[in-house]
Wavefront OBJ file of the C-alpha trace (Angstrom):
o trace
v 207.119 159.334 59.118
v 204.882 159.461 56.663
v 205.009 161.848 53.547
v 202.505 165.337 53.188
v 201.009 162.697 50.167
v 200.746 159.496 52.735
v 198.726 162.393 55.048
v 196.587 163.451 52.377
v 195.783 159.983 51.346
v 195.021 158.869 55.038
v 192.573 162.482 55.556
v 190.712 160.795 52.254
v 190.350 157.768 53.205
v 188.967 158.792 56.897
v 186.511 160.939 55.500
v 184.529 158.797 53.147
v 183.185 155.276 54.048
v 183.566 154.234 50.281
v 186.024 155.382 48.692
v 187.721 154.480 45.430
v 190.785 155.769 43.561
v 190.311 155.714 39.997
v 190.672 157.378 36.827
v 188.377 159.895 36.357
v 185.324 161.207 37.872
v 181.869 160.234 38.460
v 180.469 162.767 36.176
v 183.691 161.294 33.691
v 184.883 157.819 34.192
v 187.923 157.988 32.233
v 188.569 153.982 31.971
v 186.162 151.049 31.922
v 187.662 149.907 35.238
v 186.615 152.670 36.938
v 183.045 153.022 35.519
v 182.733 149.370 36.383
v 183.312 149.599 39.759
v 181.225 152.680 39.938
v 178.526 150.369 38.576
v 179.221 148.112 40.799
v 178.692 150.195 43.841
v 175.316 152.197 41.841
v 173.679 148.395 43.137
v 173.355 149.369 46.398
v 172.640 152.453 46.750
v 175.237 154.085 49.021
v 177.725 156.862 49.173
v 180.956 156.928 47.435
v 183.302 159.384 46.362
v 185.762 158.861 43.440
v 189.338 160.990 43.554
v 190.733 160.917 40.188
v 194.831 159.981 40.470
v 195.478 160.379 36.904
v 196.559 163.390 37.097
v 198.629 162.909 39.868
v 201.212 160.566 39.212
v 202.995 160.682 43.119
v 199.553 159.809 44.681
v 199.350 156.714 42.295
v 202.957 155.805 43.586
v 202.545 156.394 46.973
v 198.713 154.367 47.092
v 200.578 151.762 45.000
v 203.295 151.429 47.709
v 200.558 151.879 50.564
v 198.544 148.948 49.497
v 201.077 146.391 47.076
v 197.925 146.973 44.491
v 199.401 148.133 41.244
v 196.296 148.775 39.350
v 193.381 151.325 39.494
v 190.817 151.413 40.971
v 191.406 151.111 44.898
v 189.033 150.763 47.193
v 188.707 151.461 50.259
v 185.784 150.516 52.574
v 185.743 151.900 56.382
v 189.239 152.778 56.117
v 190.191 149.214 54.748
v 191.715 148.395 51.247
v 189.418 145.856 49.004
v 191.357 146.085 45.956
v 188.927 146.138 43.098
v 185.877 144.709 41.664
v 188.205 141.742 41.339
v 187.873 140.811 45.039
v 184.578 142.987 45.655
v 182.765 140.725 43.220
v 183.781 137.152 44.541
v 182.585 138.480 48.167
v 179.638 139.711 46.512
v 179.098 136.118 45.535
v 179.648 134.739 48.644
v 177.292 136.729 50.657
v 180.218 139.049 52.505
v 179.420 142.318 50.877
v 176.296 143.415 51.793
v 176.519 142.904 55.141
v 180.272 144.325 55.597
v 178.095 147.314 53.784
v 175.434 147.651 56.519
v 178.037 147.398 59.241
v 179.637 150.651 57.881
v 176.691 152.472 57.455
v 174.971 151.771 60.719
v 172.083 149.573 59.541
v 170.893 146.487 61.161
v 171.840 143.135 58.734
l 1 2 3 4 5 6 7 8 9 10 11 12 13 14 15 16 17 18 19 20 21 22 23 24 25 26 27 28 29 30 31 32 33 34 35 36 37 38 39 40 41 42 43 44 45 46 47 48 49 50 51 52 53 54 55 56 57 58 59 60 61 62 63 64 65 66 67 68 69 70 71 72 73 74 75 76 77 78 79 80 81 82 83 84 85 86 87 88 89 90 91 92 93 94 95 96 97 98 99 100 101 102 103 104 105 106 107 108 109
């Protein structure tokens, strides 16, 4: 059964097709991590939300624990977890990103 923090994690990551767990906000990156990956997504252009764990020491646990990933940021893309930049960037290299991108938000490749 999963804990009222599991649920609240799983609600978040249903209701944005990019999301990332970081440290900070977008107005306030509060680690170069974060704003990097931020950057990262800026590129092309679509949605995002950031939700700031810093503060909140049980959702870092319990994402931790959800996704064997002990560093910030997370990301998730269409309900699946990408890790960071450090895995975003190789399949940005390779041609995989973009189109995974498109897929999500409904536009022809």
């Amino acid at each position: 059964m999963a804990t009222p923090i599991e649920e609240e994690i799983q609600r978040e990551i249903k209701a944005h097709k990019i999301l990332i767990y970081g440290k900070g906000t977008k107005t306030m990156p509060m680690c170069g991590f974060t704003r990097e990956t931020m950057q990262f997504f800026d590129k092309y252009g679509y949605p995002y939300e950031i939700i700031d764990v810093l503060p909140n020491p049980a959702k870092r646990e319990a994402l931790t624990k959800m996704t064997n990933w002990p560093t910030l940021p997370k990301v998730f893309i269409n309900g699946t977890f990408y890790g960071d930049t450090d895995i975003l960037e190789p399949m940005e290299k390779k041609g995989e990103l973009e189109p995974l991108l498109k897929k999500v938000f409904g536009q022809a490749g």
